[in-house]
C-alpha positions as CSV (number, residue, x, y, z in Angstrom):
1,X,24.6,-22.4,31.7
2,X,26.4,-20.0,29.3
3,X,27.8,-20.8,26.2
4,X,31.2,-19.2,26.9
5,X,30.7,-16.8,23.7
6,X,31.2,-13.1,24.3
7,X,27.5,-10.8,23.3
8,X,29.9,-8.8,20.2
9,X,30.5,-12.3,18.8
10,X,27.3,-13.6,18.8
11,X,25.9,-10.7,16.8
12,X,28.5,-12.1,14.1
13,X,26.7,-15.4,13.8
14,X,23.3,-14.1,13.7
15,X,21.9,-14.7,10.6
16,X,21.8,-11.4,8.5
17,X,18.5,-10.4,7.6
18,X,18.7,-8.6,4.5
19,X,21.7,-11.1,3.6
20,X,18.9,-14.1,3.8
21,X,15.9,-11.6,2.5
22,X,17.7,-10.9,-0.8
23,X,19.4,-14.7,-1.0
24,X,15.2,-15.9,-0.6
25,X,13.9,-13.7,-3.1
26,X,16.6,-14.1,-6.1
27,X,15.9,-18.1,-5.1
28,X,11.8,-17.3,-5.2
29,X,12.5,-15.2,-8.7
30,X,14.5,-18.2,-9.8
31,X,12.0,-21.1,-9.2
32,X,9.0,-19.4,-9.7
33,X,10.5,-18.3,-13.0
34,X,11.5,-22.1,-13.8
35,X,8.1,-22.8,-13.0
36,X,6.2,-20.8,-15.3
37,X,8.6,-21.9,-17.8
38,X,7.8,-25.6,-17.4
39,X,3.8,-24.6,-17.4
40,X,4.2,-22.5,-20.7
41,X,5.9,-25.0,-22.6
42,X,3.5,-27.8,-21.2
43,X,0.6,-26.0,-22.3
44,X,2.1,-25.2,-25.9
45,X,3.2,-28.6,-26.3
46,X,-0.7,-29.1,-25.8
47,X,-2.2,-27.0,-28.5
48,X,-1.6,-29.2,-31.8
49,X,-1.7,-29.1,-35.1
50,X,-4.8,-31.2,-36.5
51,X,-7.2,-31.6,-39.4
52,X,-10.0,-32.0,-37.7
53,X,-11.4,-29.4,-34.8
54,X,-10.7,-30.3,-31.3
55,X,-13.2,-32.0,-29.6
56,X,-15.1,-31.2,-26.3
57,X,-12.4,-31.8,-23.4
58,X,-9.7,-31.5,-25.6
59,X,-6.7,-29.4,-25.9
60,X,-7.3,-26.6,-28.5
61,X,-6.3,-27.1,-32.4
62,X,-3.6,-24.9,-33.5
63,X,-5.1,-22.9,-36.6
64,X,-3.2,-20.0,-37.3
65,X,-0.5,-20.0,-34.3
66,X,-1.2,-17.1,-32.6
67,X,-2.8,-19.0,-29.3
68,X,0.5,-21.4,-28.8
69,X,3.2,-18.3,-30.0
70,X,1.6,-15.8,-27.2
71,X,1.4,-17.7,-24.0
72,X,4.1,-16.4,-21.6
73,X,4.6,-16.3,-18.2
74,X,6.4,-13.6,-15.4
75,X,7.4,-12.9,-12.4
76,X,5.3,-10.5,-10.3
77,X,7.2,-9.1,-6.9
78,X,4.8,-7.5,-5.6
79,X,2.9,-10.8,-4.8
80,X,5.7,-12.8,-4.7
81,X,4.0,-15.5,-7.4
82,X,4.4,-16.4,-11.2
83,X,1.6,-15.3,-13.8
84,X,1.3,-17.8,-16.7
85,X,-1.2,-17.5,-19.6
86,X,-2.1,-15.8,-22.9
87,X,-1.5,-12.5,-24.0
88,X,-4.8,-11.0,-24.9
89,X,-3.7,-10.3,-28.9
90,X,-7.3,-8.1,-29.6
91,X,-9.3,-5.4,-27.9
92,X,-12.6,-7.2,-26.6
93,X,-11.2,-11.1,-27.7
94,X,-11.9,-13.5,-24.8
95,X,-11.2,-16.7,-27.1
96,X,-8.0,-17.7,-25.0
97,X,-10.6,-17.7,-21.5
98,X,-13.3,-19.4,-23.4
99,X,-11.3,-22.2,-25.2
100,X,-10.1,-22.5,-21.6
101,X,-13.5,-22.6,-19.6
102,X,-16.5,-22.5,-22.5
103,X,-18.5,-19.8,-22.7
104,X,-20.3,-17.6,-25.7
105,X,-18.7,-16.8,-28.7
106,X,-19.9,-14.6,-31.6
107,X,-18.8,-16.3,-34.9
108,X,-19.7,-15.1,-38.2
109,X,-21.3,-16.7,-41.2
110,X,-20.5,-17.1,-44.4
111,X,-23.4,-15.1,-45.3
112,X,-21.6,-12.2,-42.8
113,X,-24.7,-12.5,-40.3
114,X,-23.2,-12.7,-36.7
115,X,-24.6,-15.6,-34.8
116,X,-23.9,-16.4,-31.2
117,X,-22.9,-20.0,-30.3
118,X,-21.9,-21.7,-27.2
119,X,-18.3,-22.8,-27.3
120,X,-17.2,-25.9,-24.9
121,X,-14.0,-26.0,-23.2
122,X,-11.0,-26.8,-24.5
123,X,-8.5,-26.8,-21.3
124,X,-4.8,-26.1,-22.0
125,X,-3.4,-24.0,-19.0
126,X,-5.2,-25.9,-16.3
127,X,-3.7,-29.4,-17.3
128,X,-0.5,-27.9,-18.1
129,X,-0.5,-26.6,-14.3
130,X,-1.6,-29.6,-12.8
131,X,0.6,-31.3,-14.7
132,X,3.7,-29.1,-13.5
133,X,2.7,-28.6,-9.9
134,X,4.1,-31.8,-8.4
135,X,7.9,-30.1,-10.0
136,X,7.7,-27.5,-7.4
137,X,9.1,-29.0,-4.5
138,X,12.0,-30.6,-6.3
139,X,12.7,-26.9,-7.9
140,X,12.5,-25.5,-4.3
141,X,15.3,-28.2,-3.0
142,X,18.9,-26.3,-2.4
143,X,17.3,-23.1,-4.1
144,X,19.0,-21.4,-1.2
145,X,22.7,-21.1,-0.4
């Protein structure tokens, strides 16, 4: 059975590879981008302002600004994925990882002696992805023309 269309047309209605390539990856650029954009703002809107220290389990409180001013997000082509966190604002300061996921933590005393204590987690970004995940597919929808 042939479908009556000569070889030179049929190339015409191929679907152009680079054509689609480059239509995929502005879309991927595009959604992914919208992505990390709903996660950052999720996860600022988390850090708040408080009198008291956050508690175990809790989002982080906002003392001085810097954690909820820094967290950004970007679009890496090489692995074709998003990258959404804090900026690291010190040489040798982990205190964005270990609010995230507890850890050890050198803190200071009044008395200027340095004391090591344990420092729980405070999850912001984790939450704030979870939260934000279920978006995807809805971003995805019509992302290519």
């Amino acid at each position: 059975m042939f479908i009556g269309v000569r070889l030179s047309q049929a190339k015409r209605l191929f679907f152009d590879r680079q054509k689609v390539l480059f239509k995929l990856s502005r879309a991927e650029r595009r959604v992914l981008s919208r992505f990390g954009a709903y996660v950052r703002q999720d996860a600022r809107q988390r850090i708040r302002r408080r009198k008291r220290p956050s508690q175990s389990g809790e989002s982080p409180t906002n003392q001085t600004g810097l954690l909820k001013r820094h967290i950004y997000f970007l679009f890496d082509p090489d692995r074709r994925s998003v990258v959404i966190g804090p900026a690291r604002l010190r040489t040798g300061s982990e205190a964005p990882a270990t609010l995230e996921h507890g850890g050890q933590a050198v803190v200071v005393t009044p008395a200027g002696q340095p004391v090591r204590v344990a420092i729980e987690e405070r999850p912001y970004m984790g939450p704030a992805f979870r939260q934000e995940l279920p978006k995807v597919p809805a971003l995805w929808r019509d992302s290519v023309r």
